[in-house]
C-alpha positions as CSV (number, residue, x, y, z in Angstrom):
1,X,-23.6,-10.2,8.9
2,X,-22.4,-10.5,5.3
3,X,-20.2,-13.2,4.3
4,X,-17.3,-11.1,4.0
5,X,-17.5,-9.8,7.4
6,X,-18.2,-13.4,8.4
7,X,-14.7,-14.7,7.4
8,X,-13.0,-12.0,8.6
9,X,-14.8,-12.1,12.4
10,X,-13.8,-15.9,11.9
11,X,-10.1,-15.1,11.4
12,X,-10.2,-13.2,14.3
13,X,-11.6,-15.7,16.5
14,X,-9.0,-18.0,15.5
15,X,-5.4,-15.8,16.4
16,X,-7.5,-14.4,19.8
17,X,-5.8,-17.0,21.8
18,X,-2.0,-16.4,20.9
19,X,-1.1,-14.6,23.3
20,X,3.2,-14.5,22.7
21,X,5.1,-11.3,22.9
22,X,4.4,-8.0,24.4
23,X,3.7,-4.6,23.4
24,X,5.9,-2.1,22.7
25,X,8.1,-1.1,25.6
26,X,10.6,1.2,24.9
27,X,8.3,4.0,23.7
28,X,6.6,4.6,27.3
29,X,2.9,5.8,25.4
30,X,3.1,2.1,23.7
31,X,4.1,0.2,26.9
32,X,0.9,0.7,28.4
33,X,-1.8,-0.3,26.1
34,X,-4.3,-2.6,26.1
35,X,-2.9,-5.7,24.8
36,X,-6.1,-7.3,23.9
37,X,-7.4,-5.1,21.6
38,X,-7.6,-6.8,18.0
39,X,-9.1,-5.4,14.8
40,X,-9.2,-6.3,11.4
41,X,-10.4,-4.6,7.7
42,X,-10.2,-4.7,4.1
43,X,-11.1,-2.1,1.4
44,X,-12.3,-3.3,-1.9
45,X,-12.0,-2.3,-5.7
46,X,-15.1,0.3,-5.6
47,X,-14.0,1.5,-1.9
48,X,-16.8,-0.8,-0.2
49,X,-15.0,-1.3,3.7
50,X,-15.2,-4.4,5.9
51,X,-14.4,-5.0,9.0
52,X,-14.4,-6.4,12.8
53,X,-13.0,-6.9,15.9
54,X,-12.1,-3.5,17.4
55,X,-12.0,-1.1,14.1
56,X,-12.9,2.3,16.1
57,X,-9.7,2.1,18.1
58,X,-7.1,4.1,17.4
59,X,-3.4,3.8,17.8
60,X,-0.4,5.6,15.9
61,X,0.7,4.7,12.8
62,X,4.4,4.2,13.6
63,X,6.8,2.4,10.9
64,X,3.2,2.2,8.4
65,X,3.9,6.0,7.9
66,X,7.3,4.9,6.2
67,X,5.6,3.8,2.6
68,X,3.8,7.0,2.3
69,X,6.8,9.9,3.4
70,X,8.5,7.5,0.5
71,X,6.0,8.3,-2.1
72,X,5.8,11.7,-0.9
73,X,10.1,11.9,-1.2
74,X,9.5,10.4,-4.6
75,X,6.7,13.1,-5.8
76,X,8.5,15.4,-4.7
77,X,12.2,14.6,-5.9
78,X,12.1,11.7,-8.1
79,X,13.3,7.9,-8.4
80,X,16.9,8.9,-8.8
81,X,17.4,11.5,-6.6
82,X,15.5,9.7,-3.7
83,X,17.8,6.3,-4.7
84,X,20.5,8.6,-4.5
85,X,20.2,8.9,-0.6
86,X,18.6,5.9,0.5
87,X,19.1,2.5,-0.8
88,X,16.5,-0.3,-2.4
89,X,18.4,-3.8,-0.7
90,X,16.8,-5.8,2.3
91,X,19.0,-5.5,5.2
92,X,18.2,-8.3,7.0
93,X,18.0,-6.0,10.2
94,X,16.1,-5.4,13.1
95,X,14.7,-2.2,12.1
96,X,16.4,0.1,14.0
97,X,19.9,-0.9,13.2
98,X,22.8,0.8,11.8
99,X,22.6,-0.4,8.3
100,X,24.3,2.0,5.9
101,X,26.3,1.1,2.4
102,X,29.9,1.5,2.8
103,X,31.8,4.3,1.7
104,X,28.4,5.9,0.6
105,X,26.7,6.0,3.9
106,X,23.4,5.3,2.4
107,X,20.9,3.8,4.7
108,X,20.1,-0.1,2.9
109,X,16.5,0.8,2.1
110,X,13.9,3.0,3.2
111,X,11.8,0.9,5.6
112,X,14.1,0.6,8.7
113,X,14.5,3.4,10.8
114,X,17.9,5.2,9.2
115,X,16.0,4.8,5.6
116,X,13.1,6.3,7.2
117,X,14.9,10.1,8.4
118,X,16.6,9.6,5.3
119,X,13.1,10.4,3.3
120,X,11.7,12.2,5.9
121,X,14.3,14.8,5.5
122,X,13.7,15.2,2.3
123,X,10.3,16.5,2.4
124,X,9.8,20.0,1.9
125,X,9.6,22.6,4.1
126,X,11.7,25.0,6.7
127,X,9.6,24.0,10.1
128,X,8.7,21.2,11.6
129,X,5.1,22.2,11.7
130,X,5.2,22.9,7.7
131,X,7.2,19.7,7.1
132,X,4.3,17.5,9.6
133,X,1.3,19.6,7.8
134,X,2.4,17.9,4.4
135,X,3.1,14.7,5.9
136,X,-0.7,14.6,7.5
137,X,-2.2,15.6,4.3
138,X,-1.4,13.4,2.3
139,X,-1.9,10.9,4.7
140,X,-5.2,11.6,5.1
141,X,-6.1,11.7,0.9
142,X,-4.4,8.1,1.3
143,X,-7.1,7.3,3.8
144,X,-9.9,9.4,2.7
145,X,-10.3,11.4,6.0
146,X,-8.4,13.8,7.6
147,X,-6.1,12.6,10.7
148,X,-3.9,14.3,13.1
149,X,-1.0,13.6,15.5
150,X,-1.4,12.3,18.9
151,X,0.9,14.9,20.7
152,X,1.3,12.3,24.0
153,X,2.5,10.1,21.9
154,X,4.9,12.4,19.6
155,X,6.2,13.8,23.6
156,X,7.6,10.1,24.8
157,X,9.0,9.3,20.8
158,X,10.6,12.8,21.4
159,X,12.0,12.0,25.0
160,X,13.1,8.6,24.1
161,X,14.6,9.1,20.8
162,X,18.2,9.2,21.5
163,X,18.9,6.3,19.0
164,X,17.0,7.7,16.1
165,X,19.0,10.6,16.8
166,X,22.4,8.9,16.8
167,X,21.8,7.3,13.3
168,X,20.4,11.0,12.1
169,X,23.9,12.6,13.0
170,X,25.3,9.9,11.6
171,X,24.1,10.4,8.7
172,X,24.3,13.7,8.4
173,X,28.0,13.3,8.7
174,X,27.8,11.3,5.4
175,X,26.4,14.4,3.8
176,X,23.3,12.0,3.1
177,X,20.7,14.2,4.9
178,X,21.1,18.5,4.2
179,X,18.4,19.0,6.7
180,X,19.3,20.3,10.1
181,X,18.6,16.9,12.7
182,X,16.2,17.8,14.8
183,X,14.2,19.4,12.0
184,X,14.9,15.7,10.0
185,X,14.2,13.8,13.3
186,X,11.0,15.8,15.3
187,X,9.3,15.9,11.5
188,X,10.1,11.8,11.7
189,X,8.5,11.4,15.4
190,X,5.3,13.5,14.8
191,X,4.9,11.4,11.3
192,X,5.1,8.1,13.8
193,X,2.9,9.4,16.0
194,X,0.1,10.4,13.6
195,X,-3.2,7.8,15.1
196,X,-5.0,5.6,12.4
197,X,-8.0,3.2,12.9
198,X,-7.5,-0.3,10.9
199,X,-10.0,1.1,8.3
200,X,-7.7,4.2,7.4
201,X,-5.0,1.9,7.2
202,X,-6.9,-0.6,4.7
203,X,-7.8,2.7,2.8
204,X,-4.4,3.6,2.6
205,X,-3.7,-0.1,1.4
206,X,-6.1,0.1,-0.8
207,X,-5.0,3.4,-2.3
208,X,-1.2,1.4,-2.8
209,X,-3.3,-1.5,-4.2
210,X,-5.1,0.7,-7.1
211,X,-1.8,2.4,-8.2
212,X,-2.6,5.5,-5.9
213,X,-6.0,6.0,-6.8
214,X,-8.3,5.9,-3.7
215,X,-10.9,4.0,-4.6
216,X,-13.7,5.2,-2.2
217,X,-12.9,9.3,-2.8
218,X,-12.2,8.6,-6.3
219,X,-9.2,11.0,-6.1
220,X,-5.4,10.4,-7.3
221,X,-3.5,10.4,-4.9
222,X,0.3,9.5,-6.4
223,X,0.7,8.3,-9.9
224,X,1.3,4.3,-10.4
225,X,4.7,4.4,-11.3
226,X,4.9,6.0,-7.4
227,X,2.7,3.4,-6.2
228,X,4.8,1.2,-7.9
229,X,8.1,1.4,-6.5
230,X,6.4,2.1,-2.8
231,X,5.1,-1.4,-3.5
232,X,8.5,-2.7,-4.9
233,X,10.1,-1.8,-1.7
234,X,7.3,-2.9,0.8
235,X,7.4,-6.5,-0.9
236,X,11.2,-7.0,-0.1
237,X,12.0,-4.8,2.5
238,X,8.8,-3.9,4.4
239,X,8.6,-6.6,7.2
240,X,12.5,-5.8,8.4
241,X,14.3,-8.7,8.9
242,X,11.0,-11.6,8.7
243,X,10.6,-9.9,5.4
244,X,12.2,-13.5,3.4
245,X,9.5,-15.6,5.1
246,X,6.7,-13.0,4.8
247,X,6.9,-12.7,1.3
248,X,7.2,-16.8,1.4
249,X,4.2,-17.3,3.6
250,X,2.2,-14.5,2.7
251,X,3.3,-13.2,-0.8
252,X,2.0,-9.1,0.2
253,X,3.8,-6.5,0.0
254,X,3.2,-5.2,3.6
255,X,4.6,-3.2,6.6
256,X,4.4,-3.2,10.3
257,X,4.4,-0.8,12.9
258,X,5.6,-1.1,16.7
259,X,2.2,-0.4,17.8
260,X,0.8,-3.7,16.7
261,X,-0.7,-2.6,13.4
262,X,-0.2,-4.4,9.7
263,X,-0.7,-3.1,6.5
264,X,-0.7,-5.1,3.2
265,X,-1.5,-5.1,-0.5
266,X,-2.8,-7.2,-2.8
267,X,-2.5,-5.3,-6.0
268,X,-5.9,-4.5,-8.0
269,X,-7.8,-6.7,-5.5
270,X,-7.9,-5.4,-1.9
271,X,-6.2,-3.4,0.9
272,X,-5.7,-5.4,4.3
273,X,-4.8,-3.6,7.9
274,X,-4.8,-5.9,11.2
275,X,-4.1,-4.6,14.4
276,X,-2.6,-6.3,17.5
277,X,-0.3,-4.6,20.3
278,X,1.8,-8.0,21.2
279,X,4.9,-8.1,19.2
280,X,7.2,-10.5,18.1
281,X,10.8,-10.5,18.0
282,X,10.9,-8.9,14.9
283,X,8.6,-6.0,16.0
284,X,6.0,-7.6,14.3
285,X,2.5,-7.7,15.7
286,X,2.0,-11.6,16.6
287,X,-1.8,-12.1,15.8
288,X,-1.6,-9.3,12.7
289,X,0.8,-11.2,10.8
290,X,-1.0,-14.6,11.8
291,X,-4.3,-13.3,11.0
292,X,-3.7,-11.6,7.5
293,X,-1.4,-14.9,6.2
294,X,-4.6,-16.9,7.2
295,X,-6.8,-14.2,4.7
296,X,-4.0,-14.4,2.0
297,X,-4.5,-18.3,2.4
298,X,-8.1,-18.1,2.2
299,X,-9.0,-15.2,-0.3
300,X,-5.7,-16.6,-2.6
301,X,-4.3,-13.0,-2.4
302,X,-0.5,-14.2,-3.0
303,X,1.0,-12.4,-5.4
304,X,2.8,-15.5,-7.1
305,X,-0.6,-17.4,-7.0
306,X,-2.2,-17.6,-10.6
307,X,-5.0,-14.8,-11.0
308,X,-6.7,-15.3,-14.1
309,X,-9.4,-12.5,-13.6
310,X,-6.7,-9.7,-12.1
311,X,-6.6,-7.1,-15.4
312,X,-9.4,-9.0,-16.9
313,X,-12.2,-6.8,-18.2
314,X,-15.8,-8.4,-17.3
315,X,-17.7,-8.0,-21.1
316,X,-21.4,-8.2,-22.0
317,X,-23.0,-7.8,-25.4
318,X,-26.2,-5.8,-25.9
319,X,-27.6,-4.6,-29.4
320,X,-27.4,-1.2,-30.7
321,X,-28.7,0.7,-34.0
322,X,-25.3,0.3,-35.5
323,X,-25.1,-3.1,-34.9
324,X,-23.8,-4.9,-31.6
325,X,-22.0,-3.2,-28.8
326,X,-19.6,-4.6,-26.6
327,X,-19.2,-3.3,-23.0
328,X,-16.0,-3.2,-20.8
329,X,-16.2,-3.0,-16.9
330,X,-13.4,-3.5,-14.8
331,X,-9.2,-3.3,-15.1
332,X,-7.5,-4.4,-18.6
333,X,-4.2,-5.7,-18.7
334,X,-2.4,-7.1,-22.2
335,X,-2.9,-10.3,-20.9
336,X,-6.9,-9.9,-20.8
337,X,-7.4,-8.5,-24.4
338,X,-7.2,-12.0,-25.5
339,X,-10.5,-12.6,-23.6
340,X,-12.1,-9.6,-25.8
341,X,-10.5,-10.7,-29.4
342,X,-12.5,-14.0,-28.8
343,X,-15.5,-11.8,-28.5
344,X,-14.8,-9.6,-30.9
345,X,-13.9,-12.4,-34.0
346,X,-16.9,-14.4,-33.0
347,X,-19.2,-11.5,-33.3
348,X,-17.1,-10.7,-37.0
349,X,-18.2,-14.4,-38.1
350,X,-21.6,-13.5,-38.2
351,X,-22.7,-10.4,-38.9
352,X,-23.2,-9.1,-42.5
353,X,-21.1,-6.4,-44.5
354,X,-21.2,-2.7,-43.4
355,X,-22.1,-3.4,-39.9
356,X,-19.9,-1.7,-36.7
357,X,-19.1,-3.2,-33.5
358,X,-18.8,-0.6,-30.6
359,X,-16.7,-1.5,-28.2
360,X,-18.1,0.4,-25.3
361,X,-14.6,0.8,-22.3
362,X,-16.5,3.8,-20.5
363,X,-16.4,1.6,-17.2
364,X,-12.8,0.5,-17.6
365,X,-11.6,2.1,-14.2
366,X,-7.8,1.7,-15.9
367,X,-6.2,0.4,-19.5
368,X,-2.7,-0.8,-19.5
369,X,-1.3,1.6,-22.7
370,X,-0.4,-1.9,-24.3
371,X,-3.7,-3.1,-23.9
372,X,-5.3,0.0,-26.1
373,X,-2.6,-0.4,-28.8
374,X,-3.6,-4.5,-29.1
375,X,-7.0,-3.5,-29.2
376,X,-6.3,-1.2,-32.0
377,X,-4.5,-3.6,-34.0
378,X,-7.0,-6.3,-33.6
379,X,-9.4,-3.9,-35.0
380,X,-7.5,-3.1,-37.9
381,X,-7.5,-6.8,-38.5
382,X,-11.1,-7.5,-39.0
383,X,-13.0,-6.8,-41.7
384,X,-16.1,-5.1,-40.0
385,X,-16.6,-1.5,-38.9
386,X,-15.5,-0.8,-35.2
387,X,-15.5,2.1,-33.0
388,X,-14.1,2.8,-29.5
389,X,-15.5,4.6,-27.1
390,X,-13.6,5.8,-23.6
């Protein structure tokens, strides 16, 4: 067992005994599920997985699937036109509360329930069927494998759905969803109900975490400024009404799901999933949120931590026949091309007249645009030759 896997078994271990709350009951396929079960994963930068505790079992992805029908709603329509529907505030909420802006009717963000049909209905698409097919899809190039709905559970969020209904008429009666509601509300349950292990969920974090660029298929999934404001939105709003303390305690951008799983991100470091049927008050799987807040702890993934490495290239110097050659590997921020001017004016103290320094950034997996145009003027700086190769 590799270190890694070692700490996370360990963190495990240590939330087994809490045994507060229950699972799910007012969905009847939740109610009766094995309360026991307990799983944990994370997905790294070069899409290396680890996990333990029970990562083959599957359950649905529930309120998770609310992040990614929001970047879908935003590929597909755009910042504005999405904001223009659904807002961007923490309510403060349980999650399935009726929580719309006055006069407006807008749902107050799209992570509870009412925010949630909002995006739904705006995806594309006159069936149910066509709606769920592009839902699953891009699902499953978040996680890098294809997934599919559990049609049990779809069946009892169908039969026992009277609420989600409610706030779907109601809204409709705001002119705030155009779809037709049970075409807004079915495409919502079969999205809930589509099943997930913790490693497709960590995949999916990890996909958030690298600004929509699965890092273990290599494909793009969204573009980062769609990563960007899923993330925004997750950080305040995606823990309903324990998001405050989350972000206090645990400093992710994260949501839950009523089925006892956890996603989180720490951005350009990892994606986290736990999984957990007992919840909280909140709806919040009790050992998931214990669990992950003990990794943040311990791996120092809180966002308002200091991270002197995060966007800091790793640089090496070898020799070449031009003269030396500097090589880039990693993520460079603005912050982190000071670390490669110190390089690059030490190297310009000692070489002699009508040499080049190549600055090799062919394993740079991404540049900040600020970072190239420092880099440039640095360059234009020294009195040596330089060349830049991408």
């Amino acid at each position: 067992m590799d270190s890694i896997t070692a700490l996370l078994s360990g963190a495990l271990e240590e939330v087994r005994p809490l045994a507060e709350g229950a699972p799910a009951s007012y969905i009847p396929e939740l109610a009766g599920v094995d309360p026991e079960a307990l799983a944990l994963a994370v997905v790294g930068p070069r899409g290396r997985v680890w996990s333990a505790g029970d990562a083959d079992h599957e359950f649905t992805i529930q309120s998770m699937s609310k992040p990614f029908v929001l970047a879908l709603a935003l590929v597909e329509h755009g910042r504005e036109a999405v904001m223009a529907r659904v807002g961007a505030e923490p309510s403060g909420e349980p999650f399935n509360a009726i929580s719309l802006e006055a006069g407006t009717g807008r749902p107050a963000n799209p992570m509870i329930n009412a925010g949630a049909i909002a995006t739904t209905a705006l995806v594309p698409g006159g069936s149910i069927a066509e709606r769920t097919e592009r839902i699953v899809d891009l699902f499953s190039r978040f996680a890098g494998r294809e997934l599919r709905v559990d049609e049990s559970v779809y069946a009892s969020e169908s039969a026992t759905g009277d609420r989600n209904r409610a706030l779907a008429h109601l809204l409709r009666s705001y002119d705030v969803i155009e779809a037709p509601v049970d075409l807004a509300v079915e495409s919502y349950f079969r999205q809930c109900s589509v099943l997930v292990t913790v490693r497709d969920l960590a995949e999916m974090a990890a996909t958030l975490a690298f600004g929509g660029f699965n890092p273990t298929t290599r494909e793009r999934v969204v573009d980062e400024h769609i990563a960007r404001d899923v993330l925004s939105l997750m950080a305040s709003c995606g823990m309903y009404d324990f998001s405050g303390e989350w972000l206090l305690r645990v400093g992710l951008p994260a949501k839950s799901g009523v089925s006892g799983g956890l996603l989180a991100v720490a951005p350009s470091q990892f994606g986290v999933a736990a999984f957990s049927p007992r919840l909280d008050g909140h709806g919040n799987s009790v050992r998931a949120v214990a669990v992950v807040e003990k990794l943040a702890e311990r791996l120092g993934m809180h966002l308002l931590e200091p991270h002197e490495s995060v966007a800091v290239p790793a640089v090496s110097v070898h020799s070449g026949e031009t003269g030396p050659v500097v090589r880039l590997s990693g993520e460079l921020g603005f912050a982190g091309t000071e670390r490669v001017f110190a390089v690059l004016r030490e190297l310009a103290t000692g070489l002699p007249e009508g040499s080049t320094v190549t600055l090799d950034a062919r394993e740079i997996g991404r540049m900040h645009p600020a970072a190239l145009v420092a880099l440039q003027t640095e360059f234009e700086g020294l009195p040596l030759g330089f060349r830049l190769e991408q």
